[in-house]
C-alpha positions as CSV (number, residue, x, y, z in Angstrom):
1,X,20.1,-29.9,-17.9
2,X,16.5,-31.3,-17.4
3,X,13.6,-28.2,-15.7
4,X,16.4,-26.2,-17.1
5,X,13.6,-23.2,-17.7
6,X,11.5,-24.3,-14.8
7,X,14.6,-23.8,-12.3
8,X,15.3,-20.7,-14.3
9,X,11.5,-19.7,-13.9
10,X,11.5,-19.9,-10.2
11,X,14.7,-18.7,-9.9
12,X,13.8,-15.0,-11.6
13,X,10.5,-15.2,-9.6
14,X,12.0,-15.8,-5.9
15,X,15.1,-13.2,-6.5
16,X,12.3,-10.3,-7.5
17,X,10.9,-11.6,-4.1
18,X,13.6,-11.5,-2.4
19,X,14.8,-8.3,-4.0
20,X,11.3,-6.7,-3.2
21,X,11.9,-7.9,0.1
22,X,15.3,-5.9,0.0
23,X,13.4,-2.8,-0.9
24,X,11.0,-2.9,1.5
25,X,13.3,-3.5,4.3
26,X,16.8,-2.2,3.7
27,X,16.4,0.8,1.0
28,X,13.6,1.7,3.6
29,X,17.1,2.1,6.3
30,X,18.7,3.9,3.2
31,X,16.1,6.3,3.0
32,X,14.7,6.8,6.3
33,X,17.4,9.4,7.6
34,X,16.3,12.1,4.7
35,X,12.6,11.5,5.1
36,X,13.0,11.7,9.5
37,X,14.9,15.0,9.0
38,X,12.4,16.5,6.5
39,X,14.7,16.6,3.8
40,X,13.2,14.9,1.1
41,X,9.6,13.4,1.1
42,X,8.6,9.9,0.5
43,X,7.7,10.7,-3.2
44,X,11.3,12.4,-3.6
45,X,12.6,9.2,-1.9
46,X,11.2,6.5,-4.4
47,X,12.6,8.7,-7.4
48,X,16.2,8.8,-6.1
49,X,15.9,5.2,-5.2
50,X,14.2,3.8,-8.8
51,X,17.7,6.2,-10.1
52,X,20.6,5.8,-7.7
53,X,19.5,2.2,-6.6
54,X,19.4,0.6,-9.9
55,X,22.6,2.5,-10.6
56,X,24.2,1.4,-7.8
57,X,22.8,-2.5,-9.2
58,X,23.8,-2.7,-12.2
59,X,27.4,-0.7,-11.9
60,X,28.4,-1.3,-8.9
61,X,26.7,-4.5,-7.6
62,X,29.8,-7.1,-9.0
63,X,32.1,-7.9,-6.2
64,X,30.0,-8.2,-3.1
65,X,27.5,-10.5,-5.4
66,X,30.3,-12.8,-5.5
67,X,30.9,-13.3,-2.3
68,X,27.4,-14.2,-1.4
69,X,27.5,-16.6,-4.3
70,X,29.9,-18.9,-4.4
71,X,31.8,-17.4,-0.7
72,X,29.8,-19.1,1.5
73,X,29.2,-22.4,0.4
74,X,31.7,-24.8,-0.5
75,X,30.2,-25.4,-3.7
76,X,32.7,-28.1,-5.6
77,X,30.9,-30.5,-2.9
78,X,27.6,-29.7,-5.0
79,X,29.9,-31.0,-7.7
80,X,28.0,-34.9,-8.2
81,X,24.7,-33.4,-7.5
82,X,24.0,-29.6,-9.3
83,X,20.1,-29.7,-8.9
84,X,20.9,-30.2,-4.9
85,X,22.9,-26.5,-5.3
86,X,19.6,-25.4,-7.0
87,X,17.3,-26.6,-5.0
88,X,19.1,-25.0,-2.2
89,X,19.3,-21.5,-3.6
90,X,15.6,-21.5,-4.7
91,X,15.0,-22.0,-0.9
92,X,17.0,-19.4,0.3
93,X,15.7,-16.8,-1.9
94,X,12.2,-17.9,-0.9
95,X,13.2,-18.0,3.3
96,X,14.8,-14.7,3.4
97,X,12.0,-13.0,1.5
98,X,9.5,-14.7,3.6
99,X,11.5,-13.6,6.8
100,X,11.4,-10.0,5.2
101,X,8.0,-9.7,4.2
102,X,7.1,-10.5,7.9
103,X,9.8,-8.1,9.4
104,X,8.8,-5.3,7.3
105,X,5.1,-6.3,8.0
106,X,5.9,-5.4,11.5
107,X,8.4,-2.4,10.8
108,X,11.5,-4.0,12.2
109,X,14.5,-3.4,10.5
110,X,16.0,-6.4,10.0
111,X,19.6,-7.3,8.0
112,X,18.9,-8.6,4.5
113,X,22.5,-9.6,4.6
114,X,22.1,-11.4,7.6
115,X,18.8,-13.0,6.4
116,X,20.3,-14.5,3.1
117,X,23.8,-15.6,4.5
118,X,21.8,-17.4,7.6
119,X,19.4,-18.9,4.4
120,X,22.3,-19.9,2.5
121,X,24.1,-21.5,6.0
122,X,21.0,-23.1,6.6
123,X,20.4,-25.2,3.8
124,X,24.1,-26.1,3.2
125,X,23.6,-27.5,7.0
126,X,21.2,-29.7,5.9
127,X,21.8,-30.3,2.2
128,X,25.4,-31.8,2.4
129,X,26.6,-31.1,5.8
130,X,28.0,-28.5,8.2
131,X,31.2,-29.6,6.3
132,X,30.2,-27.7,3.7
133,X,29.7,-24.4,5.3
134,X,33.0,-22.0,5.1
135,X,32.7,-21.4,8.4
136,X,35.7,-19.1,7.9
137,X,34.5,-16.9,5.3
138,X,31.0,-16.7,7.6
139,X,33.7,-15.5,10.2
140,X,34.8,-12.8,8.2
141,X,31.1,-11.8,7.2
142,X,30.1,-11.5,10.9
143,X,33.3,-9.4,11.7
144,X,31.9,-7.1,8.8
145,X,28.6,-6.8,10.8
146,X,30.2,-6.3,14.1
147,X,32.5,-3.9,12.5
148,X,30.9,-1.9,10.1
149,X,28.1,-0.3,12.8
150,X,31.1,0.7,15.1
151,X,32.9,2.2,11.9
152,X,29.9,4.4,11.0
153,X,29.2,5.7,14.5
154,X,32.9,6.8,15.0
155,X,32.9,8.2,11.3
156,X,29.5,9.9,11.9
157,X,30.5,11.2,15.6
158,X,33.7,12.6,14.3
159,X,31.6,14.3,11.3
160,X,28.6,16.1,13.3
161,X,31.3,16.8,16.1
162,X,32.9,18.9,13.2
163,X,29.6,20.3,12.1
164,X,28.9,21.3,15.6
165,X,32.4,22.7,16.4
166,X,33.2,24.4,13.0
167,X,29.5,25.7,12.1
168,X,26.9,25.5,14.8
169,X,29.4,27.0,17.4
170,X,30.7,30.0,15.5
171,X,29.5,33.4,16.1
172,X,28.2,33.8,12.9
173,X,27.2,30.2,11.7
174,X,25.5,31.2,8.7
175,X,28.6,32.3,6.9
176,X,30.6,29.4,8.5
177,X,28.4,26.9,6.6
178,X,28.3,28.8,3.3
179,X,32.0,28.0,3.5
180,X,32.4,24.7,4.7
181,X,29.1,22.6,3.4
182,X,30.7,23.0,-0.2
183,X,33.3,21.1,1.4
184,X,31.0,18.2,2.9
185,X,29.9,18.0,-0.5
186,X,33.0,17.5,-2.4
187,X,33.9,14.7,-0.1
188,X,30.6,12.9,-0.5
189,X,30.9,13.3,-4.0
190,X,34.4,12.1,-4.0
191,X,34.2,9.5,-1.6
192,X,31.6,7.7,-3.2
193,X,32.9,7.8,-6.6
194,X,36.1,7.1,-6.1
195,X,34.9,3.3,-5.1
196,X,32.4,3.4,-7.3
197,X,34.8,4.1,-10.2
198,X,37.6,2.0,-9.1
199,X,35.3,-1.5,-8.0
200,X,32.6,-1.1,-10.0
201,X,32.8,-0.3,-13.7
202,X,35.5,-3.6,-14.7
203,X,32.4,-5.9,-14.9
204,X,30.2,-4.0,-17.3
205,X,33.9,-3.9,-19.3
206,X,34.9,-0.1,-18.6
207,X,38.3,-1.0,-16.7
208,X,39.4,2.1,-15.4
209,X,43.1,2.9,-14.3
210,X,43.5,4.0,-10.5
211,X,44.9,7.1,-11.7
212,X,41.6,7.5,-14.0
213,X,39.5,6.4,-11.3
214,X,40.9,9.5,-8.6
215,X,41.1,11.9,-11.1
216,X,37.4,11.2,-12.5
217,X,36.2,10.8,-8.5
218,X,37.8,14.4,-7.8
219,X,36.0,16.2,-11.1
220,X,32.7,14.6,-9.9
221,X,33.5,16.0,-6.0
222,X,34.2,19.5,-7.7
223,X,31.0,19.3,-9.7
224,X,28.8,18.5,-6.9
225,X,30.5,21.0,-4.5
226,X,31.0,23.8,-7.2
227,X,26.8,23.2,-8.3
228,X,26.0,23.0,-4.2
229,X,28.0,26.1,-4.0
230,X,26.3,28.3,-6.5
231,X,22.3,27.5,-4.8
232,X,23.9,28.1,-1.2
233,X,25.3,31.3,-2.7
234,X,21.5,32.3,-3.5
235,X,19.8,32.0,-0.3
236,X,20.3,35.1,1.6
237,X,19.9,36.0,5.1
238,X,19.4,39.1,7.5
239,X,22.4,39.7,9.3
240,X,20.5,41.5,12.2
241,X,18.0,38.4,12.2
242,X,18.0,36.2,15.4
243,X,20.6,32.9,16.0
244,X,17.6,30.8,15.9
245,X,16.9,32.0,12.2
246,X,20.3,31.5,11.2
247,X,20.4,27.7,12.8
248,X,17.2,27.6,10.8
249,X,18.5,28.4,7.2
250,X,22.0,26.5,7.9
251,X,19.6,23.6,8.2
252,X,18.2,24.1,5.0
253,X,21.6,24.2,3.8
254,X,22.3,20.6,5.0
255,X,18.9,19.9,3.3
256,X,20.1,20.4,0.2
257,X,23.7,18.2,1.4
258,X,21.5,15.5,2.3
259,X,19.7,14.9,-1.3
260,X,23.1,14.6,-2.3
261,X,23.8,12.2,0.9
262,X,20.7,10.2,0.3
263,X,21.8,9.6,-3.7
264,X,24.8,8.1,-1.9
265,X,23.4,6.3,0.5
266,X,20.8,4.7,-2.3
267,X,23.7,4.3,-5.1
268,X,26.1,2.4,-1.7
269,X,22.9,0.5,-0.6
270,X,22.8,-0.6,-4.1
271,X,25.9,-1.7,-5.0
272,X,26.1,-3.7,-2.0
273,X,22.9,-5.6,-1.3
274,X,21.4,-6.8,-4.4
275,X,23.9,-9.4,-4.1
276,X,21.2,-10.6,-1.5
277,X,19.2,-11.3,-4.3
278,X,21.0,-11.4,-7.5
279,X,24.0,-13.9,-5.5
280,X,22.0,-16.9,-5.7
281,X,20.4,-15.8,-9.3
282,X,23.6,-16.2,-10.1
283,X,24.6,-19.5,-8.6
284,X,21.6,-21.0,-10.3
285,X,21.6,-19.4,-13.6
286,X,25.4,-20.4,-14.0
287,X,24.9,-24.1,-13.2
288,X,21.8,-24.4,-15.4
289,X,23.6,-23.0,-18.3
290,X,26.7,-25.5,-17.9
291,X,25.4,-28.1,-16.5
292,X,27.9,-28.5,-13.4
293,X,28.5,-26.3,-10.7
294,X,31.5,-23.5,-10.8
295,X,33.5,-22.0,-8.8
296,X,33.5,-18.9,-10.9
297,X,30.6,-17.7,-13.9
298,X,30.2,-14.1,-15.5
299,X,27.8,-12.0,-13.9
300,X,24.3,-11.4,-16.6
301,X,23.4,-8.2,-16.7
302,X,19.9,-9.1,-16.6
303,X,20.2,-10.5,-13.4
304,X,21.7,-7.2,-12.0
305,X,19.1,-5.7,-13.2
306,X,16.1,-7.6,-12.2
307,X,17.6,-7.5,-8.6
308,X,17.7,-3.9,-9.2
309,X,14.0,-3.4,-10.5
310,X,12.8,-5.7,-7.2
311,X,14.4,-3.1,-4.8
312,X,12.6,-0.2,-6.2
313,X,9.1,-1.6,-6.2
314,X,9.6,-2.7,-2.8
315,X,10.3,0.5,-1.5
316,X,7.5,1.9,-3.2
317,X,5.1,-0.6,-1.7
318,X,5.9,-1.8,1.6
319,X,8.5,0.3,3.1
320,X,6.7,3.1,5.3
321,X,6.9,1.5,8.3
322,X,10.7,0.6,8.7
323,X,11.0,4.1,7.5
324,X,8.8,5.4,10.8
325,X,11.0,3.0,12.9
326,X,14.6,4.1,11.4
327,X,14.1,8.0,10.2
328,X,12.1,8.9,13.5
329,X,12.1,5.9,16.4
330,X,16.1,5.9,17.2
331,X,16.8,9.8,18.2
332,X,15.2,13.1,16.5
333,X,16.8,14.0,13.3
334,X,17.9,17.3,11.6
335,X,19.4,17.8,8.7
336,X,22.3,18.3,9.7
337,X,22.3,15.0,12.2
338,X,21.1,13.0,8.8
339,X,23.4,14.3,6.5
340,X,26.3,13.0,9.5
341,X,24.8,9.9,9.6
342,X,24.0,9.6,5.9
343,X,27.7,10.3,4.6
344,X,29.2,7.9,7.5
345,X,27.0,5.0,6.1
346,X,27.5,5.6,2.5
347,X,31.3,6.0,2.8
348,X,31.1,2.4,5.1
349,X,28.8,0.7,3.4
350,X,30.6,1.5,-0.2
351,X,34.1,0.6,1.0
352,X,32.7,-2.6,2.2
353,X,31.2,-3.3,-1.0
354,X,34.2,-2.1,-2.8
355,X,36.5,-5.1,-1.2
356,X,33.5,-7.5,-1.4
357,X,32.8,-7.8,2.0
358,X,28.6,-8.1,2.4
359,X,28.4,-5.8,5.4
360,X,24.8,-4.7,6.3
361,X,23.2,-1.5,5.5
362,X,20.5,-1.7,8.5
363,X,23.2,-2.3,10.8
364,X,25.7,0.6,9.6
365,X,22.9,3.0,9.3
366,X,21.6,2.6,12.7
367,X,25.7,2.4,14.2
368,X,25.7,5.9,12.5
369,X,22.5,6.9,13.8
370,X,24.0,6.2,17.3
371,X,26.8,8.0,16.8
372,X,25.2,11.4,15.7
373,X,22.9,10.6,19.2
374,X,26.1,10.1,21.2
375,X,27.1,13.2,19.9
376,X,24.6,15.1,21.7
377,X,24.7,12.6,24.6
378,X,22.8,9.9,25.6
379,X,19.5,10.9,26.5
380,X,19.1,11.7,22.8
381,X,18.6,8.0,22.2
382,X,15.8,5.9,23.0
383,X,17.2,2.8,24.1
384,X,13.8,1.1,24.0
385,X,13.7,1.3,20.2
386,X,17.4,0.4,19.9
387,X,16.6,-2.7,22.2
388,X,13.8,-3.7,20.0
389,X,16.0,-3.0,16.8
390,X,19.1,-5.3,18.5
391,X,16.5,-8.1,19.1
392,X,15.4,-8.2,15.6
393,X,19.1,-8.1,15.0
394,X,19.8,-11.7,16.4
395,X,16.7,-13.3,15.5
396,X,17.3,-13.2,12.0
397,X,20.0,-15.1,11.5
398,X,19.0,-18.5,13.3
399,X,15.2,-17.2,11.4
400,X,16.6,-17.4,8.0
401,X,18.1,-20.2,8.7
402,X,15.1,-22.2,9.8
403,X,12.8,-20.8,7.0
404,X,15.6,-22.0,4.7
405,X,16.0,-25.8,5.6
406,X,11.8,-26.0,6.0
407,X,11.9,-24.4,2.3
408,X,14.6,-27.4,1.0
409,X,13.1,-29.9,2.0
410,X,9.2,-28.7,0.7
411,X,11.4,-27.7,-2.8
412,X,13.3,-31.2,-2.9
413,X,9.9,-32.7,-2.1
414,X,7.9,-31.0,-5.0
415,X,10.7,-30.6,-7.4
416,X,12.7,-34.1,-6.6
């Protein structure tokens, strides 16, 4: 193909954009819950993001990716033309990490997912036609984003409920939560290995079994609640001490729950949106190298991992103001209240990605948020924020979309 290394060239260059953008927005959502609740700090933060987000990349980041490439777009219709399908991806990748740079300029949240599907829409629209759009996969997406917030705030409601009720509530809570937060652990552990482990690993070519998968998923839940366990063991308390010490130390002992929490949340976020980024990579790098558009290409690992490496930097550069708006804007978090939210996002968001469904992290996280608020009742939320947050919600869709067709026609007009 003629420009085949100039399209390649750009292509690398706007999905580290985007990805970037993906960092400083979304992985922002992913880690804002620890960092609210005093868990971790924001240095703690960008080291268990540059691990368990690149993990969760390159591992994990298969399935959904293919979906965003070739699931939205009826792409044989590219099938005369190829550069057209290039020229096209180029300008989404360069719309939605324009529309991110200026949403996490301003410290909204935003949906990368909904940013790069409303790109990809967009240009499609005006590239071949509205024919061209599979308006019933988009239908399927959306009822992943309408669905997956509801999901996590009934998950994380039911979870915190049952912190409250079996720990918080007991006479002696201390000794309630040395038994039971081994527990929360094992199913964090196992929840988000067993997808992991059954989705994940048949791309990088270790198919697993499900049999392998479950039994691997339970070992790794055993390990993490036999090792959280052992340190919860050390702390000690004084019986005769006051309730509000005890309430005190149990919430250091969801501290330490929610570093393993937040390296779900960062390996879930992973695996699930760099297909923002590395979906259209994808698209482009797979026409380039055949010279005709597919319906189906192996997945580089480079491209997993560049997607992955923008995410990280991102984070580390730009992402301290969503993390303002998410960790402390929506209700006050604990702990306890993050951990809640934390695991009911992961366990959403990693299921989701698991049956290639691109749901979105910002709106899971904050559906899970509201559910550990409705747990305590309503006046625990500030609505204003979650108003603002809703807003930003709906704008970037029709945003991305716009950006997206003004960026196709100024890439057709340069590159053409």
């Amino acid at each position: 193909m003629d420009h085949a290394v100039l399209y390649l060239t750009l292509t690398a260059i706007f999905g580290l954009f985007m990805a970037w953008g993906i960092g400083a927005n979304d992985v922002a959502n992913a880690m804002a819950t620890s960092i609210g609740s005093k868990a971790i700090t924001i240095r703690q933060a960008l080291l268990i993001a540059a691990i368990f987000e690149f993990g969760g990349a390159v591992l994990a980041g298969g399935a959904v990716t293919s979906t965003i490439r070739k699931g939205i777009v009826d792409v044989s219709l590219f099938a005369n033309d190829p550069t057209l399908l290039i020229y096209g991806m180029l300008a989404s990748l360069l719309a939605a990490g324009l529309w991110l740079l200026i949403a996490s300029r301003c410290g909204w949240p935003v949906s990368t997912t909904h940013s790069i599907v409303g790109a990809i829409v967009g240009f499609a629209a005006v590239g071949i036609g509205v024919d061209s759009v599979k308006w019933p996969s988009v239908a399927v997406i959306v009822l992943g984003w309408v669905l997956s917030p509801v999901v996590a705030g009934v998950v994380s409601y039911l979870i915190f409920s049952s912190v409250q009720k079996f720990i918080l509530e007991r006479r002696d809570p201390f000794a309630a939560a040395r038994r039971l937060v081994p527990a929360y652990m094992f199913l964090a552990g196992f929840t988000i290995s067993a997808v992991t482990l059954i989705e994940g690993f048949a791309h990088i070519g270790l198919p697993l079994t499900m049999m392998q998968s479950y039994t691997l998923a339970v070992a790794i839940g055993l390990a993490i609640a036999g090792l959280g366990a052992f340190f919860i063991r050390r702390i000690k308390i004084d019986p005769d001490s006051s309730r509000e010490l005890h309430f005190g130390t149990i919430e250091r002992l969801f501290g330490v729950l929610q570093v393993v929490t937040a390296c779900s949340m960062a390996f879930a976020h992973g695996s699930n949106d760099v297909a923002n980024a590395v979906g259209p990579i994808a698209a482009v790098v797979s026409t380039v190298a055949n010279g005709v558009v597919g319906q189906s290409s192996q997945m580089s690992l480079w491209v997993l991992i560049l997607g992955g490496a923008g995410i990280v930097v991102g984070l580390a550069t730009f992402g301290r103001k969503v993390i303002a708006t998410v960790g402390s804007g929506i209700t006050a978090l604990t702990p306890s209240r993050g951990f809640s939210a934390e695991l009911a996002a992961a366990t959403t968001i990693v299921v989701g990605s698991g049956i290639g469904m691109p749901v979105s992290t910002t709106q899971t996280l904050v559906g899970a948020i509201l559910g550990v608020g409705l747990a305590r009742g309503i006046a625990a939320i500030d609505l204003r924020v979650v108003r603002g947050i809703l807003l930003s919600w709906f704008v970037t869709v029709p945003a991305g979309a716009l950006l997206s067709m003004l960026m196709f026609y100024l890439i057709r007009l340069i590159l053409g």
